[in-house]
C-alpha positions in Angstrom: 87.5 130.9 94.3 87.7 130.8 97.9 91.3 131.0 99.8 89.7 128.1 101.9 88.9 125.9 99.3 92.2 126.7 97.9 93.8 125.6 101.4 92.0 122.6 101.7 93.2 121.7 98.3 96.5 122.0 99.4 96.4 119.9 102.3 94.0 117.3 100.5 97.6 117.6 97.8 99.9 117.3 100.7 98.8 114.6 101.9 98.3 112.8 98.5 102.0 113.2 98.4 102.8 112.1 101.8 100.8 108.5 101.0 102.5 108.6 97.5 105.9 108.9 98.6 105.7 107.4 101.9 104.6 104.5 99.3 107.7 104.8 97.5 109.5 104.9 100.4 108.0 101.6 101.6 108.2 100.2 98.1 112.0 100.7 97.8 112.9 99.0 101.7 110.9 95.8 100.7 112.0 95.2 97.2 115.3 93.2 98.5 113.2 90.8 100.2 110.6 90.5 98.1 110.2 87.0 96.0 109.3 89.0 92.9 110.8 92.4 93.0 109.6 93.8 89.8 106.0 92.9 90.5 105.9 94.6 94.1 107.3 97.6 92.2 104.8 97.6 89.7 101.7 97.2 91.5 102.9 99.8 94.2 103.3 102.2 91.2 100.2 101.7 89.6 98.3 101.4 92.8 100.1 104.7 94.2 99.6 106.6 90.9 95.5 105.5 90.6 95.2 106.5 94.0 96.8 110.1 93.8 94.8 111.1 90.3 91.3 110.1 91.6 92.0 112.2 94.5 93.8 115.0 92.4 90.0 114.3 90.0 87.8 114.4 93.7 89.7 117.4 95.1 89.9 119.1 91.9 86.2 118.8 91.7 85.7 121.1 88.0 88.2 123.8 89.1 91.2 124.1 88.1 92.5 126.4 90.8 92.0 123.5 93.4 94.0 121.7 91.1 96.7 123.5 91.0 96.7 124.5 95.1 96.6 120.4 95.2 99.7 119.8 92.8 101.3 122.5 95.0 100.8 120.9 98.2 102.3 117.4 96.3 104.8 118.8 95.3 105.7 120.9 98.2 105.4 117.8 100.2 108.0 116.0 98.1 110.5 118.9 98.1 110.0 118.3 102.4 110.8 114.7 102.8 114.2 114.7 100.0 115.2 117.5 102.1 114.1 115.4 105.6 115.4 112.1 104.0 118.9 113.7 103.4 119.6 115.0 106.6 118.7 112.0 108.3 121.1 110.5 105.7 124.3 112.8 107.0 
């Protein structure tokens, strides 16, 4: 396995995780306003979750070590914006 593809597989994870959580994020602003709050929150979170294993299936693409590098870069992504979204928070 190449260090590249193993790289790409990160990003292609980090940016899963930056469209699943910035998902979330929108999610959680608009369910106040929203005429059916537990709907919108549903359909987010099945869209959001659909969306993130085909491309964790696409990325992955029969190797398990680009799965892994792409969990990583999920993972790594959501560990980046708790930390961003509590200091903004302070």
């Amino acid at each position: 396995m190449s260090m590249i593809h193993l790289a790409i597989s990160a990003t292609a994870g980090a940016a899963l995780g930056l469209f699943y959580f910035g998902g979330l994020w929108w999610t959680v602003r608009r369910i106040a306003h929203a005429q059916h709050p537990a709907g919108l929150l549903l359909a987010s979170f099945v869209l959001r979750t659909l969306i993130v294993l085909i491309g964790f299936y696409f990325v992955m693409s029969g190797h398990w070590e680009r799965l892994l590098a792409c969990l990583a870069g999920f993972v790594m992504t959501r560990i980046v914006l708790i930390r961003r979204v509590r200091n903004a928070s302070l």
